[in-house]
N, CA, C and O atoms as a GROMACS GRO file, in nm:
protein
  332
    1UNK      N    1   0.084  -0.119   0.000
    1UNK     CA    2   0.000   0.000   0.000
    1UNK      C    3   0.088   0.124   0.000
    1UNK      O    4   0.198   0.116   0.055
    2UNK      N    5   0.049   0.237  -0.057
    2UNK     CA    6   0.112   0.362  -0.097
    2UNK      C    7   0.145   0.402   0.059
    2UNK      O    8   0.071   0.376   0.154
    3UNK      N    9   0.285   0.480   0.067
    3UNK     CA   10   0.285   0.514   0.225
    3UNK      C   11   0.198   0.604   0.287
    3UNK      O   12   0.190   0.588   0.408
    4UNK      N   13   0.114   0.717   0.228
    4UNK     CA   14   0.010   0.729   0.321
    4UNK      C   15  -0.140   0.662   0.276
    4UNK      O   16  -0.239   0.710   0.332
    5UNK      N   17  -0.152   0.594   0.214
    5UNK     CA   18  -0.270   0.534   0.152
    5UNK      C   19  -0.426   0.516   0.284
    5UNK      O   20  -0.546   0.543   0.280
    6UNK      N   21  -0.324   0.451   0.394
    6UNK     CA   22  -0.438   0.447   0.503
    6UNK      C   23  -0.516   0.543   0.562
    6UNK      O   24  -0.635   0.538   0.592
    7UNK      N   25  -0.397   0.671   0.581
    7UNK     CA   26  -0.442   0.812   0.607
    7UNK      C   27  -0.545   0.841   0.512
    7UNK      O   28  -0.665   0.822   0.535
    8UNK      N   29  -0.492   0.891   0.391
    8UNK     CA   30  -0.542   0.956   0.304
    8UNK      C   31  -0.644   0.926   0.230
    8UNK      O   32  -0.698   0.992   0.142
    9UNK      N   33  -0.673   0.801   0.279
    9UNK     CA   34  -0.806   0.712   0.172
    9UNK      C   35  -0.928   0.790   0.283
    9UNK      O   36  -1.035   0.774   0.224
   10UNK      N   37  -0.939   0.820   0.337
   10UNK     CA   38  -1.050   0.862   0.422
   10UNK      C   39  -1.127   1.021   0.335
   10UNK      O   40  -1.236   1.079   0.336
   11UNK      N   41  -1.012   1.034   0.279
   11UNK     CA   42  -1.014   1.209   0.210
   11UNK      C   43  -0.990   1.209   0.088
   11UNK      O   44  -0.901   1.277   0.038
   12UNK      N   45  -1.076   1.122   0.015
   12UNK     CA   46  -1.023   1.111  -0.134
   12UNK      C   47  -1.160   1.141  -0.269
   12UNK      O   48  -1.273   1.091  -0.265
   13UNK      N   49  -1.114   1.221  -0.361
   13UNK     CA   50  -1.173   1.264  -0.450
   13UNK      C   51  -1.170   1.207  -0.571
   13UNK      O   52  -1.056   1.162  -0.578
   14UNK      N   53  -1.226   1.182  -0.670
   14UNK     CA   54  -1.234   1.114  -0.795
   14UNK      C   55  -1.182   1.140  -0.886
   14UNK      O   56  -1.165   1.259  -0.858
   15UNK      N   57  -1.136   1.128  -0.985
   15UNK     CA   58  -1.028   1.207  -1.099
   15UNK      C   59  -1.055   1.146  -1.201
   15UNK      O   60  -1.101   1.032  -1.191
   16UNK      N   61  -1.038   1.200  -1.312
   16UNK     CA   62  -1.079   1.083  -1.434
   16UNK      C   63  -0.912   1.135  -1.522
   16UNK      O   64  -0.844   1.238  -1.519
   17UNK      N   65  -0.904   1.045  -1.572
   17UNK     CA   66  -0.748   1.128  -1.618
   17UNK      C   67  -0.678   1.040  -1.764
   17UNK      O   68  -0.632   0.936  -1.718
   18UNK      N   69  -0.657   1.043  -1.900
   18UNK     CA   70  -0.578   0.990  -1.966
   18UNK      C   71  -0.444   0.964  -2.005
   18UNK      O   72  -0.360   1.051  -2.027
   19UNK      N   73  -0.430   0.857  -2.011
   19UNK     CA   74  -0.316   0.800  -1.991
   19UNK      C   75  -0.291   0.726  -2.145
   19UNK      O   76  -0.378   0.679  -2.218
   20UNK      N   77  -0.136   0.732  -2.171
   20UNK     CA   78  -0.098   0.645  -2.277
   20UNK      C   79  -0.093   0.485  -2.266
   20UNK      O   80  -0.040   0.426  -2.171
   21UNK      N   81  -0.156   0.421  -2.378
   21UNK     CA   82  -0.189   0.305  -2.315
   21UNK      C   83  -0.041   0.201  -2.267
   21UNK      O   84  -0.062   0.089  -2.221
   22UNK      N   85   0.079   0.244  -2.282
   22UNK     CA   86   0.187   0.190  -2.202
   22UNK      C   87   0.175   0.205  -2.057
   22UNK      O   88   0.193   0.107  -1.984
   23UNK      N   89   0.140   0.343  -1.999
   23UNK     CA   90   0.118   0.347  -1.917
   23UNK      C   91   0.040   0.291  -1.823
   23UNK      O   92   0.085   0.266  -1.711
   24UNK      N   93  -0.125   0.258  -1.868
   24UNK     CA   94  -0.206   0.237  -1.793
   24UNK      C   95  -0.148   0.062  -1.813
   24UNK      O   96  -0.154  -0.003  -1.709
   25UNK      N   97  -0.114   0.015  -1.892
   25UNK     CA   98  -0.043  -0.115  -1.856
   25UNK      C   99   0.059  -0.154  -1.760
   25UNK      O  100   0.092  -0.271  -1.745
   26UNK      N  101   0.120  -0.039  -1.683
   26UNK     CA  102   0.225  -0.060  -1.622
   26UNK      C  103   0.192  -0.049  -1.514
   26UNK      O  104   0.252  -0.116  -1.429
   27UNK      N  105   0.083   0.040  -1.474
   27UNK     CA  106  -0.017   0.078  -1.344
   27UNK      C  107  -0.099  -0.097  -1.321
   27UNK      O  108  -0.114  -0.148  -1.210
   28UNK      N  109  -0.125  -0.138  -1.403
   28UNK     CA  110  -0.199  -0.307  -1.404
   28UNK      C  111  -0.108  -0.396  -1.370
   28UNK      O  112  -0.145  -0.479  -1.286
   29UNK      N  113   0.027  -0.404  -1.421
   29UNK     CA  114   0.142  -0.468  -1.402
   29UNK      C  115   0.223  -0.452  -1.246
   29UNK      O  116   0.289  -0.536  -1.184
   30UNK      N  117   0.200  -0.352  -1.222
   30UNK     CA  118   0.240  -0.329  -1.064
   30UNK      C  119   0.159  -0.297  -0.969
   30UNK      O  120   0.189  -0.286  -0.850
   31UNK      N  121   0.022  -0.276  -1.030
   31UNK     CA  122  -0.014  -0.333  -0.900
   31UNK      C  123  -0.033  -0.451  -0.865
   31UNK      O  124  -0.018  -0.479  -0.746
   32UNK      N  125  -0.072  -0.559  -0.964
   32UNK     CA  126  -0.047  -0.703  -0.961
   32UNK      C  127   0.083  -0.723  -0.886
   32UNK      O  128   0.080  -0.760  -0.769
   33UNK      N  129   0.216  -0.696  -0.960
   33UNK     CA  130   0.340  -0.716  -0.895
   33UNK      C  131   0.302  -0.691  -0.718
   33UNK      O  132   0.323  -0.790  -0.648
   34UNK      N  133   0.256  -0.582  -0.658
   34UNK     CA  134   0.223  -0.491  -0.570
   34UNK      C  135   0.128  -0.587  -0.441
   34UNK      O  136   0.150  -0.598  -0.320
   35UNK      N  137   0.036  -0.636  -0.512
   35UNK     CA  138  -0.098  -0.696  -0.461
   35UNK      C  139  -0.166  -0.604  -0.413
   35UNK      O  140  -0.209  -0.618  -0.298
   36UNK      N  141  -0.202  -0.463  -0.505
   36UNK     CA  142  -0.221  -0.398  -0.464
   36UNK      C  143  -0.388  -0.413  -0.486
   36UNK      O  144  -0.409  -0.526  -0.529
   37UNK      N  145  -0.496  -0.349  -0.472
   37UNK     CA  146  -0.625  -0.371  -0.516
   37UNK      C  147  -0.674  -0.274  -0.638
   37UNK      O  148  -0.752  -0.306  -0.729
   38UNK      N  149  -0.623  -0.172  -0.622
   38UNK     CA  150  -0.646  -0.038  -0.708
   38UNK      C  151  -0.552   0.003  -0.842
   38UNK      O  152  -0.434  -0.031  -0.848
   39UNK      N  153  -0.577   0.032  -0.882
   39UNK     CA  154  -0.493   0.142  -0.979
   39UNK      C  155  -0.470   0.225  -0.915
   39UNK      O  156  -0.354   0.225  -0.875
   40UNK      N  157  -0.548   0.325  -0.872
   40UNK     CA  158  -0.568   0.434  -0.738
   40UNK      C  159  -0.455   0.416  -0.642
   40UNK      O  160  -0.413   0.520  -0.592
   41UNK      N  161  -0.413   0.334  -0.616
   41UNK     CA  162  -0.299   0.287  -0.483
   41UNK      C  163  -0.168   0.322  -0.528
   41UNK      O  164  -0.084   0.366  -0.451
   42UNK      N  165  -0.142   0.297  -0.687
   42UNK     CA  166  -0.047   0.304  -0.791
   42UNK      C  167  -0.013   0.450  -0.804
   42UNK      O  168   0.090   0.503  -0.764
   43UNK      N  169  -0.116   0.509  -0.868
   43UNK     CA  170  -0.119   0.653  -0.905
   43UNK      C  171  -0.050   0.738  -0.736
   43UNK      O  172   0.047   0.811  -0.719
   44UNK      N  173  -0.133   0.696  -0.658
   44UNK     CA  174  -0.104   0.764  -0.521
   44UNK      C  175   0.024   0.765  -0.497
   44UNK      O  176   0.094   0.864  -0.475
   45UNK      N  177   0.074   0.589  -0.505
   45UNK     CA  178   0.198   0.620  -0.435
   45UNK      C  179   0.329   0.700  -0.600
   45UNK      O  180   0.428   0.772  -0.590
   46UNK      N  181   0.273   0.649  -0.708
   46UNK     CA  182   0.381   0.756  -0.818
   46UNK      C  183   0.344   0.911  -0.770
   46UNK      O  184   0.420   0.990  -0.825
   47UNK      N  185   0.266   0.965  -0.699
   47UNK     CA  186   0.259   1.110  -0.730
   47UNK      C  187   0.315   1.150  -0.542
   47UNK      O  188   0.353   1.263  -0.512
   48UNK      N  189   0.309   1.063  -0.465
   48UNK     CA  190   0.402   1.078  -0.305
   48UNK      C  191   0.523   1.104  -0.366
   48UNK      O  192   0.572   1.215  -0.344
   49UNK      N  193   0.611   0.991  -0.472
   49UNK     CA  194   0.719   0.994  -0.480
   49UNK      C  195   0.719   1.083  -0.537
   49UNK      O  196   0.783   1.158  -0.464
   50UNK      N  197   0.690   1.144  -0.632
   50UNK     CA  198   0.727   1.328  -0.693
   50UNK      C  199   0.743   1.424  -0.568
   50UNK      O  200   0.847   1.487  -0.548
   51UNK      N  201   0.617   1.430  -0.474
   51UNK     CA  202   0.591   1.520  -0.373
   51UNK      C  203   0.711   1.512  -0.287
   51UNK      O  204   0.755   1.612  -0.230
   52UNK      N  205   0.774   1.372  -0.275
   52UNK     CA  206   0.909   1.347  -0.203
   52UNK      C  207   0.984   1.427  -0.267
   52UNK      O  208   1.031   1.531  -0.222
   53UNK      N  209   1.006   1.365  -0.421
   53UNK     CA  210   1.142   1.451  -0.495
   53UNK      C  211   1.135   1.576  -0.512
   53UNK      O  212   1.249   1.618  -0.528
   54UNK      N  213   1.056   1.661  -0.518
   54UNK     CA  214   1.018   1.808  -0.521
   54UNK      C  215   1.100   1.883  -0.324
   54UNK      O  216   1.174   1.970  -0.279
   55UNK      N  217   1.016   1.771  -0.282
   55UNK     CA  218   1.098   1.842  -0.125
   55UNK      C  219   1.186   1.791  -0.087
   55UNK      O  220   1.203   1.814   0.033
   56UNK      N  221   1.290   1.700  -0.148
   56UNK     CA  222   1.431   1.689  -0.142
   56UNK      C  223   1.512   1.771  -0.254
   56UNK      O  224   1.635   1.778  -0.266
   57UNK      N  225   1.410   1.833  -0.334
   57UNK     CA  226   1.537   1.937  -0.421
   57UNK      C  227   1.470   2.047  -0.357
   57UNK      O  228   1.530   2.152  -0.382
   58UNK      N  229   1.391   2.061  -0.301
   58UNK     CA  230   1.383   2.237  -0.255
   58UNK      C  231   1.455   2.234  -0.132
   58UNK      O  232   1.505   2.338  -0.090
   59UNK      N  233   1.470   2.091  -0.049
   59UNK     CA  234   1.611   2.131   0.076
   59UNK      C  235   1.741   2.160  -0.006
   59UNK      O  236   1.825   2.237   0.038
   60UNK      N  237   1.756   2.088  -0.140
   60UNK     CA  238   1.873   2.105  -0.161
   60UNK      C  239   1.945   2.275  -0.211
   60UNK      O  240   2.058   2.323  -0.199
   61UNK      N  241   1.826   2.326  -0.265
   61UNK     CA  242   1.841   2.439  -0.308
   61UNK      C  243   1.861   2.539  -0.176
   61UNK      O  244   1.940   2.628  -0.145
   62UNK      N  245   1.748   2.477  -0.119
   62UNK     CA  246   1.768   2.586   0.015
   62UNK      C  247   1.921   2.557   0.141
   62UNK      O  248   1.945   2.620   0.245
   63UNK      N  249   1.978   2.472   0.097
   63UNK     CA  250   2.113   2.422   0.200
   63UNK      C  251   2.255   2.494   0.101
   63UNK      O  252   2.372   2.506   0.136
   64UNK      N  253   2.195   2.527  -0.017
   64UNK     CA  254   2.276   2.593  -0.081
   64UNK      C  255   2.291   2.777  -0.086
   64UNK      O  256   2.380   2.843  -0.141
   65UNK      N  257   2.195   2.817  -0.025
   65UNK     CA  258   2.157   2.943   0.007
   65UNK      C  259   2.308   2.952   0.128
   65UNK      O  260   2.360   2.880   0.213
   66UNK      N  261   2.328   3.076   0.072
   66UNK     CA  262   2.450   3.167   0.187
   66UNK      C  263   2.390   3.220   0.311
   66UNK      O  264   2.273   3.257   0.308
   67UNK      N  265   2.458   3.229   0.419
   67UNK     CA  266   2.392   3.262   0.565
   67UNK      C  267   2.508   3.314   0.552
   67UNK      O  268   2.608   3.253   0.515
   68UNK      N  269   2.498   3.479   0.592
   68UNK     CA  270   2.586   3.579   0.617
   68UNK      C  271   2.661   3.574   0.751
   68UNK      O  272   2.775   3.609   0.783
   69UNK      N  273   2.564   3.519   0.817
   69UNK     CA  274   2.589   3.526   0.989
   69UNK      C  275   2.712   3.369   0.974
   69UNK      O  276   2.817   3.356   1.037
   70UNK      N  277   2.669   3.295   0.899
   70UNK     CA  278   2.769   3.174   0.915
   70UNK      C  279   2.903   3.200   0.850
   70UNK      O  280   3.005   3.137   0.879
   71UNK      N  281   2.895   3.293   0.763
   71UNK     CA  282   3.033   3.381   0.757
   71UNK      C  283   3.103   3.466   0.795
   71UNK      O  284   3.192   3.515   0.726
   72UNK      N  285   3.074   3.507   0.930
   72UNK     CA  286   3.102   3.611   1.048
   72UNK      C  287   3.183   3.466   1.138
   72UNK      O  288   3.299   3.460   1.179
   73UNK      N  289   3.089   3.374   1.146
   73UNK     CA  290   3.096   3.274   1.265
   73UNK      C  291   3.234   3.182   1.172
   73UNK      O  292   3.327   3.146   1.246
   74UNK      N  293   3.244   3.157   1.063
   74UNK     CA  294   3.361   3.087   1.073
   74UNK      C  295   3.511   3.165   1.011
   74UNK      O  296   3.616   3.106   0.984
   75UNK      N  297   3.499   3.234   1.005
   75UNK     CA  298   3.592   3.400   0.974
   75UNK      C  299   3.631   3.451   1.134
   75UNK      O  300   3.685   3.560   1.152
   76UNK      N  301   3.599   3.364   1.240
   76UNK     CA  302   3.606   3.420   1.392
   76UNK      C  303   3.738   3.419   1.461
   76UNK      O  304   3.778   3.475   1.563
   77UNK      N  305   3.816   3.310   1.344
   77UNK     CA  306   3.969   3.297   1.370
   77UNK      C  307   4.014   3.152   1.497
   77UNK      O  308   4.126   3.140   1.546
   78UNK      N  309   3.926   3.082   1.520
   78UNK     CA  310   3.920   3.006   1.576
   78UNK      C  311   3.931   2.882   1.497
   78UNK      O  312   3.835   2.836   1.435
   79UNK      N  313   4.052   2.827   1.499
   79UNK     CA  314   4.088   2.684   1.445
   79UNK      C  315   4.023   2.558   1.490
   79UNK      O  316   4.034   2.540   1.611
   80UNK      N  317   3.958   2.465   1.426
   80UNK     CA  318   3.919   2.337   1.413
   80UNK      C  319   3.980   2.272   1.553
   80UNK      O  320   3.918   2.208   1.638
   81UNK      N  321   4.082   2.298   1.549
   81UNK     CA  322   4.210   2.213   1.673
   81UNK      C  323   4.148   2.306   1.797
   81UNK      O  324   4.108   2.240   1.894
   82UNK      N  325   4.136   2.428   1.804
   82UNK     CA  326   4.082   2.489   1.919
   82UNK      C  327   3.970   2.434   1.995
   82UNK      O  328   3.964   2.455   2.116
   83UNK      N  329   3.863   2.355   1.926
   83UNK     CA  330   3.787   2.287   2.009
   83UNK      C  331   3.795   2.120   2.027
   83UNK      O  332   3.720   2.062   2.107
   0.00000   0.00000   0.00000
C-alpha cells in the first residue's frame, strides 16, 4: 500500500485522467506485482514519490543558500584544533 494510503483514503476525490496506453499497462502490471487492489494505490503512491522529490530538491536548493551570519561565525579565527 502507498505510504500514506491508510491516512489519506479517508479524504479522497475522484479524478478521471488519460493516460498512454503503455502506461495504464504498467499501473496493471504493478499493482499485480504490488498486490495492490487499485490502480488508485499506484497513481497515489507515483505522485508521493514526486511530492518526495520536489521536497528533497527544494532542501537542496535551500542548503545551498548563503547565511551571512555563518560567515562572520567561521571567519572568527578560531581553528578546528581549538575545540
Amino acid at each position: 500500500m502507498p505510504l500514506f494510503g491508510v491516512i489519506n483514503s479517508m479524504h479522497s476525490e475522484k479524478l478521471s485522467i488519460s493516460l498512454p496506453v503503455f502506461l495504464v499497462q504498467f499501473i496493471g502490471n504493478y499493482k499485480i506485482a504490488k498486490g495492490w487492489e487499485s490502480d488508485s494505490q499506484v497513481i497515489e503512491e507515483a505522485l508521493e514519490l514526486l511530492q518526495y522529490k520536489e521536497l528533497e530538491q527544494a532542501y537542496r536548493e535551500a542548503s545551498q543558500e548563503v547565511d551571512p551570519a555563518w560567515d562572520v561565525t567561521v571567519a572568527d579565527g578560531l581553528s578546528d584544533e581549538a575545540w
